[in-house]
C-alpha positions in Angstrom: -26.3 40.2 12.0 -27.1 38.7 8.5 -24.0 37.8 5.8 -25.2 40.9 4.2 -24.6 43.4 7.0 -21.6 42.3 8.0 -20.6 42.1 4.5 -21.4 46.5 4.4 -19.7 46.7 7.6 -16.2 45.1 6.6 -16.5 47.4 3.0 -17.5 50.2 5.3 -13.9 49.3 7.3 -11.2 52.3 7.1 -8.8 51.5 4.9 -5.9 51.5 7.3 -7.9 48.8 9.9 -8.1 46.2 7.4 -4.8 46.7 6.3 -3.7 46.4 10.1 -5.8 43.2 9.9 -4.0 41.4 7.1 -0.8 42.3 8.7 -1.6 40.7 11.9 -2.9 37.7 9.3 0.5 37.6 7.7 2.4 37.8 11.0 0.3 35.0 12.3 0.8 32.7 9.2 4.5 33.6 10.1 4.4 32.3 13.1 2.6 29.0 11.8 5.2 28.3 9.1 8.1 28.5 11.9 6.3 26.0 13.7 5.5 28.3 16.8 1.9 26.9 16.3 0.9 28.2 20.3 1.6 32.0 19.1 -0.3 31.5 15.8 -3.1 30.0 17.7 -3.4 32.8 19.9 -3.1 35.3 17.2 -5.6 33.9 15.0 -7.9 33.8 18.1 -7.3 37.2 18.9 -7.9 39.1 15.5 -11.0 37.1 15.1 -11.8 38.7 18.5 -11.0 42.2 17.2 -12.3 41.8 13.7 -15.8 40.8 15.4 -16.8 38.7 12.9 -16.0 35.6 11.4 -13.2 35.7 8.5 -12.9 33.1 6.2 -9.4 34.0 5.1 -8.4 34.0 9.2 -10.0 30.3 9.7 -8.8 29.1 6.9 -5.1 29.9 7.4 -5.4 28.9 11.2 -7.3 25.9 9.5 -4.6 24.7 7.5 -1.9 25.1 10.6 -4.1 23.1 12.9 -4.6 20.2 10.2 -0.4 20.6 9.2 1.1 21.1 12.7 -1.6 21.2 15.4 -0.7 17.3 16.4 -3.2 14.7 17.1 -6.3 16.9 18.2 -5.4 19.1 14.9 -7.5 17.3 12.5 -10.8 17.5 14.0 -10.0 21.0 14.9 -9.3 22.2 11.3 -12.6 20.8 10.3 -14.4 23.1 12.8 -12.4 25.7 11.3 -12.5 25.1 7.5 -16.1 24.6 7.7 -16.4 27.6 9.6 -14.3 29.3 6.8 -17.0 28.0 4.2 -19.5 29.3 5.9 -18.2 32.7 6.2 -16.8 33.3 2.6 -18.1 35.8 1.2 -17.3 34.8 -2.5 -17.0 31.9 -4.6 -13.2 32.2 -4.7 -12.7 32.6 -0.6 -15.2 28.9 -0.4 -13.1 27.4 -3.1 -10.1 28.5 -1.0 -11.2 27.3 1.8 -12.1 23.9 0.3 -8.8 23.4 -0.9 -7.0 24.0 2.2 -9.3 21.4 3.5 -8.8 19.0 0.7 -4.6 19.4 1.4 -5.0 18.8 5.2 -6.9 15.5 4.5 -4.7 14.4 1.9 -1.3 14.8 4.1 -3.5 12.9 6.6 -3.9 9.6 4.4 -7.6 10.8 4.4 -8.0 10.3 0.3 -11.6 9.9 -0.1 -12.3 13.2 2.2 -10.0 14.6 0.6 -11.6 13.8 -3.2 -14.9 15.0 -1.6 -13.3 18.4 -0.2 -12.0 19.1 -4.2 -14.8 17.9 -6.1 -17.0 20.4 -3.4 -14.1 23.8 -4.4 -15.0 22.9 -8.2 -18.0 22.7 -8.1 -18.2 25.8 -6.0 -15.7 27.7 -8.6 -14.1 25.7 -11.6 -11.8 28.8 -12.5 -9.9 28.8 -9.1 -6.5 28.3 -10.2 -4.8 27.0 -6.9 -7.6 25.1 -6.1 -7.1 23.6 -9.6 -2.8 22.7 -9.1 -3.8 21.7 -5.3 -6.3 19.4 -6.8 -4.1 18.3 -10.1 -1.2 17.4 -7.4 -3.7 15.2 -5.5 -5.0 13.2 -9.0 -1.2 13.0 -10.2 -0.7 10.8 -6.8 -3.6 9.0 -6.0 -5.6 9.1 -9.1 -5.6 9.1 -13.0 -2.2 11.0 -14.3 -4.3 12.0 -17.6 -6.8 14.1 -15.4 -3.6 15.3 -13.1 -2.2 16.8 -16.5 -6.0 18.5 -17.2 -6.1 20.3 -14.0 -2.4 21.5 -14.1 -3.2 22.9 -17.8 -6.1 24.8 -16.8 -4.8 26.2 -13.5 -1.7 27.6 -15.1 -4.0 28.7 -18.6 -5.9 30.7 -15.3 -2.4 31.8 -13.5 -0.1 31.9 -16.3 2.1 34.6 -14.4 2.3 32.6 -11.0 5.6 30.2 -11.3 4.6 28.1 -8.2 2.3 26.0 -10.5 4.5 26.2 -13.4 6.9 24.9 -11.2 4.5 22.7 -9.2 3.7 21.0 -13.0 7.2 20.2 -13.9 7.7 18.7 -10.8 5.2 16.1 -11.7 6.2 15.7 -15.0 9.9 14.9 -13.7 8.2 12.0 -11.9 6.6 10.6 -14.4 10.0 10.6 -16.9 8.4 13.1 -19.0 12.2 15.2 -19.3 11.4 17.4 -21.9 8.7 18.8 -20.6 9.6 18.8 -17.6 12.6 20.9 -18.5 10.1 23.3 -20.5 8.1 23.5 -17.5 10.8 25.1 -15.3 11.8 27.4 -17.8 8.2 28.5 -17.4 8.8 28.6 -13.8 11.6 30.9 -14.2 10.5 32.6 -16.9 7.5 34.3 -15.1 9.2 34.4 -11.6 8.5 38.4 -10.6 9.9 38.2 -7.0 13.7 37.2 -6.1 12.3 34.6 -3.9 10.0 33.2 -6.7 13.1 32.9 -9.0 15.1 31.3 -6.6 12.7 28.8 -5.6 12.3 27.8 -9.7 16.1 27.7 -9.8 16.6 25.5 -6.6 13.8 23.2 -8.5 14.9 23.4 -11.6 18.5 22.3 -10.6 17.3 19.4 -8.1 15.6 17.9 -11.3 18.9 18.1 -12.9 21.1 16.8 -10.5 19.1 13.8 -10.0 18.9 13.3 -13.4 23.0 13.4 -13.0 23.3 16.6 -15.3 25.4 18.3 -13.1 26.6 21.0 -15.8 23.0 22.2 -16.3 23.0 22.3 -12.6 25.5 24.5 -12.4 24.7 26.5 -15.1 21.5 27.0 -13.3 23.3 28.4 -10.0 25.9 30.1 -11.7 23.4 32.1 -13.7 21.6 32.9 -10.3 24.6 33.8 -8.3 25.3 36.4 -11.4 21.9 38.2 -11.0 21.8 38.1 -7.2 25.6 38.2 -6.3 27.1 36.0 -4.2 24.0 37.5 -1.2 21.4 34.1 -2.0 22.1 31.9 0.6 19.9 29.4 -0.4 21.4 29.2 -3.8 25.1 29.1 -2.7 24.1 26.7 -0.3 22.5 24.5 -2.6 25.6 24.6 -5.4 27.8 23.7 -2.1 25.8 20.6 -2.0 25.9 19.7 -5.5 30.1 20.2 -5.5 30.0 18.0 -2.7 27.7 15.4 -4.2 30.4 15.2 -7.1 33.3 15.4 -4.8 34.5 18.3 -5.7 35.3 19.0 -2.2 37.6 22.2 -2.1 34.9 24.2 -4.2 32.0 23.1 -2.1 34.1 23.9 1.5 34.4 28.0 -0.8 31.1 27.5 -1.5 29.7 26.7 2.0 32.0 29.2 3.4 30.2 32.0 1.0 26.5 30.7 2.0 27.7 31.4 5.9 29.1 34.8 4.6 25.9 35.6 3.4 23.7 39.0 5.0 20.8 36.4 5.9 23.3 34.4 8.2 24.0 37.4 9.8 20.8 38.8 9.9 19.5 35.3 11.5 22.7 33.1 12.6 20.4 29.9 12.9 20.2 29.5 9.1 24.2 28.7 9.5 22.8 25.2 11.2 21.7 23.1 8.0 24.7 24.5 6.2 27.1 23.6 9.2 25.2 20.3 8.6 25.6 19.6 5.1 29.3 20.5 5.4 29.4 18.1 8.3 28.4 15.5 6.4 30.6 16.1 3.3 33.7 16.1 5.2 32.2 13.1 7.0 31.7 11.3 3.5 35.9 12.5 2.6 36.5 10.2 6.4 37.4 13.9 8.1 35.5 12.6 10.9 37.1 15.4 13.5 36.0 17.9 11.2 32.9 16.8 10.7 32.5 16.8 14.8 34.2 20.1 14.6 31.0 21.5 12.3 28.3 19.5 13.9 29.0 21.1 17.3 29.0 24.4 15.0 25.5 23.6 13.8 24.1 22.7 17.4 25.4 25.9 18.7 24.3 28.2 15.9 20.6 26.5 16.2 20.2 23.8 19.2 17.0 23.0 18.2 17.9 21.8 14.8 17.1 18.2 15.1 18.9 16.9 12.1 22.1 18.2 13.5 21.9 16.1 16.6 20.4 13.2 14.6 23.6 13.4 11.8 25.9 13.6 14.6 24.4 10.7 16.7 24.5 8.5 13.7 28.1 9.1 12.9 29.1 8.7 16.9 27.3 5.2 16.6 29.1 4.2 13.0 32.1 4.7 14.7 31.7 2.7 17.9 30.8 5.4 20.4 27.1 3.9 21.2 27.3 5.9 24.8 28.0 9.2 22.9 25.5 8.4 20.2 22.7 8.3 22.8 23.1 11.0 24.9 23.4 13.3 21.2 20.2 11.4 20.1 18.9 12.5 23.4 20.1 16.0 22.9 18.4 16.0 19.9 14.8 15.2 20.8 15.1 17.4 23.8 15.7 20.1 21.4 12.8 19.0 19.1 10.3 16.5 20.7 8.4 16.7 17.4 11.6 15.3 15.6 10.5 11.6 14.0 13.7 11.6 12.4 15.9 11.1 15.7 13.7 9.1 17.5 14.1 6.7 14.4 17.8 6.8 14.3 18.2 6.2 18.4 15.4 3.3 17.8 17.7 1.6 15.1 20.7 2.0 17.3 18.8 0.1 20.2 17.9 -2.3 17.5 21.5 -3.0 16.6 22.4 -3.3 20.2 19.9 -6.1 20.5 17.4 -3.8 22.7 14.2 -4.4 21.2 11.9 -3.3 24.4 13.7 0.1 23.5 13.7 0.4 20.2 9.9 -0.3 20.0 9.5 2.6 22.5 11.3 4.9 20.5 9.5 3.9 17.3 6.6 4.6 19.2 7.5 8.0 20.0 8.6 8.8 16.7 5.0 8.0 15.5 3.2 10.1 17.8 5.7 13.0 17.1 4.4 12.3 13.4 2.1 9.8 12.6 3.0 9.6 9.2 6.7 9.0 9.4 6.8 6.3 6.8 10.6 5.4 8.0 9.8 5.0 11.0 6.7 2.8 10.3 8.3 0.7 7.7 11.5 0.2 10.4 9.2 -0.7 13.0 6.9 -3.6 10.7 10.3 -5.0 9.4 11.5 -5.4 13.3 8.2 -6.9 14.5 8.7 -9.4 11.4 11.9 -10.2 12.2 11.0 -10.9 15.7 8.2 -13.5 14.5 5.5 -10.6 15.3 3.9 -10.6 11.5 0.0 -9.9 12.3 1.6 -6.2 14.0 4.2 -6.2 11.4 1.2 -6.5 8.6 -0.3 -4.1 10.6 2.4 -1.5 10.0 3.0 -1.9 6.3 -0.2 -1.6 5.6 -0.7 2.2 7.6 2.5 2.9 6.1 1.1 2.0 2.4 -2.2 4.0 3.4 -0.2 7.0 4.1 2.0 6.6 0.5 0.4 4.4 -2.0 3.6 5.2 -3.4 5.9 4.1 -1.1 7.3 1.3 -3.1 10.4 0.6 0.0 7.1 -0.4 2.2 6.0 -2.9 -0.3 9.0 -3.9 -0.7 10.1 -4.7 3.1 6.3 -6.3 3.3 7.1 -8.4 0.1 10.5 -9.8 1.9 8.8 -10.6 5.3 6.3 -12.5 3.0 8.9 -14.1 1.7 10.4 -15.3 4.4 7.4 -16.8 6.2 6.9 -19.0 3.0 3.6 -16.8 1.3 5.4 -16.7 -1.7 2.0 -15.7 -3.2 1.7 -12.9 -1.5 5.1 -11.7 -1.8 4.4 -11.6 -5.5 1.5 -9.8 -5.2 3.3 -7.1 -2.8 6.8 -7.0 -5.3 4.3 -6.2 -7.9 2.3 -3.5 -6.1 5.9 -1.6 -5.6 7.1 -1.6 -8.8 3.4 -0.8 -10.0 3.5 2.5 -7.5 7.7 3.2 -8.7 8.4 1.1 -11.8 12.2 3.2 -11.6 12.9 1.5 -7.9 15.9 -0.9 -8.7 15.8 -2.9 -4.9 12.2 -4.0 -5.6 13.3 -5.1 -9.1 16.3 -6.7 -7.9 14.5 -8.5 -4.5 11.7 -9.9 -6.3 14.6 -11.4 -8.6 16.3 -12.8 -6.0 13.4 -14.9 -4.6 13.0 -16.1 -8.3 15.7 -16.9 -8.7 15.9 -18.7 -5.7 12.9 -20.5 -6.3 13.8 -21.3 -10.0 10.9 -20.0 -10.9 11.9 -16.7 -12.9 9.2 -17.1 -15.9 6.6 -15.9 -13.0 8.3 -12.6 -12.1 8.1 -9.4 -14.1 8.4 -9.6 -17.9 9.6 -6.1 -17.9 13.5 -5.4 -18.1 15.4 -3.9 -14.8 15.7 -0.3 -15.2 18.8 1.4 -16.6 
């Protein structure tokens, strides 16, 4: 059948089978975005099997899952699919879609260049595509020219001006780069054309991060406060969110209220596993007050509510271990990635508990299976190259640094731990050269400052260090 046919058949479709079709789409992207990436593969499979043709829309959303979550053999399987989603679109819009989804995938995979070549190929194919514009403006504003980033984001939101997500997506960038004013305009953009309850909280939750780590905790506030006002006290998310910011200012009675309404909320009830992350973060304020029993007390809380919440387990491991109880600490660690194999995070706490206990054969197992639950786990690479270092081991050591650089350009703790090993084998040289390249990727990161000062000033040799002033 030619594109044209099967383009009069699927306008020729009754109304209520397509819209059966993007149901079974949206139930299917579901699935993905829960990580239940077996279901969603099977679903996508099986309405391309009843659509009986190819979909663009359908490989492109299956697409994007396999190159986000479909492990090691994802990546060459979302190519298959996005090019089969290229071939199939049946406008310029669905192809520019398409190569933006592409573009993403290859850009969370440390693939830049591909990635480049995947935007440069949506543009050309439609220059008016507004999320392929933010999607590429995101990509520039991290690995390319910040004046071209600021382009892109102006004429994708001059094209969506009623779609906060790139509103919000801009002022997120701005906030990195220092630009606080318009930053700050920029989320009131957000939140100004937020339609949807979830759009508006999502700008809010945004909005107020930015302020609380720019320590303007009353803006913050404001921020929630207004929101629990137009939602009542039924946002979970939100009251969540303010708990954590009470707690981060150790104002510890209001955020134990405030935790206590997030749990209270109609969501909790309606799904009891969101209670786990908030058990969590409680967990770990009352662990920060030194209530250790009661942080124990709300960590078993979390594991029960969802026993597959990794971070639970890990949180809970690590506090075992900072109190003395290695034994315990290891059998929650190894709760923890039973629950979640895929969980880098506690495979990277258990592998710096092994290194502590002097058990390097074990730790370098565990680093290795934190990696190939996710490749890219930059703490886990960066812990792994500074152990190998330590241990004498500096061409794998280099080895890690630099995939851990190649993943995040602007990761300026890798340079930094590179820089120091450097250091300490005598390359002085080089460890310049790497100090430099961290405060070049975050001029705002105060250790690099502060450990390129030390060797300086250990060399008395100060004049050849930065010229700039440490950041206030």
């Amino acid at each position: 059948m030619t594109r044209q046919a099967e383009l009069r058949t699927t306008a020729r479709q009754p109304t209520a089978q397509r819209h059966s079709e993007y149901d079974e789409l949206d139930r299917c992207r579901s699935l993905a975005a829960r990580g239940k990436v077996g279901e969603a593969r099977e679903g996508f499979s099986r309405l391309l099997e009843a659509m009986g043709s190819e979909s663009s829309d359908v490989l492109r959303s299956w697409g994007y899952m396999e190159g986000t979550a479909g492990g090691g053999a994802g990546a060459e399987r979302a190519r298959e699919l996005f090019a089969r989603s290229i071939s199939a679109a049946e406008s310029p819009a669905k192809e520019a879609a398409a190569w933006s989804a592409w573009g993403v995938c290859e850009q969370r995979a440390g693939k830049v260049r591909t990635a480049h070549k995947c935007f440069a190929n949506g543009m050309r194919v439609d220059p008016t595509h507004a999320p392929l514009l933010v999607a590429y403006a995101v990509f520039e504003g991290r690995f390319g020219d910040k004046a071209r980033a600021r382009d892109l984001f102006a004429r994708g939101v001059s094209l969506a001006r009623n779609t906060s997500r790139a509103w919000q997506v801009w002022a997120t960038f701005e906030a990195k780069e220092d630009n606080i004013p318009r930053a700050r305009m920029l989320f009131g953009n957000a939140l100004a054309v937020a339609v949807a309850s979830e759009e508006s909280v999502a700008a809010v939750l945004a909005w107020a991060r930015f302020e609380t780590e720019l320590r303007n905790y009353d803006r913050a506030r404001k921020l929630y406060s207004d929101a629990v006002a137009t939602y009542g006290k039924s946002e979970y998310k939100i009251l969540h969110a303010w708990a954590r910011l009470e707690a981060t200012t150790k104002n510890l009675e209001r955020s134990r209220a405030l935790f206590r309404a997030a749990l209270a909320c109609p969501a909790v009830a309606d799904n009891p596993r969101l209670a786990a992350p908030t058990f969590q973060a409680w967990a770990l304020t009352e662990k920060r007050a030194g209530n250790l029993d009661c942080a124990r007390a709300l960590f078993e809380k979390a594991t029960k509510a969802d026993a597959a919440h990794a971070y639970a387990w890990q949180a809970w491991g690590i506090l075992e271990w900072k109190a003395g109880a290695v034994d315990t600490a290891r059998d929650l660690f190894a709760s923890g990635a039973q629950a979640d194999p895929a969980s880098a995070a506690t495979y990277n706490a258990w592998a710096r508990l092994e290194e502590a206990q002097d058990d390097t054969e074990r730790a370098r197992e565990l680093y290795a299976k934190a990696l190939q639950a996710e490749p890219k786990h930059l703490h886990s690479i960066v812990s792994w190259a500074v152990l190998e270092g330590r241990l004498g081991n500096q061409d794998q050591a280099r080895d890690l640094f630099k995939r851990a650089v190649a993943h995040d350009p602007a990761c300026a703790h890798a340079w930094q731990a590179w820089a120091c090993m450097e250091d300490a084998c005598g390359n002085v040289d080089a460890a310049r050269s790497l100090f430099q390249k961290g405060i070049d990727a975050n001029p705002a990161h105060v250790a690099v400052w502060q450990a390129w000062g030390k060797m300086e000033e250990r060399l008395g040799d100060w004049e050849r260090g930065p010229s700039c002033q440490l950041p206030q």
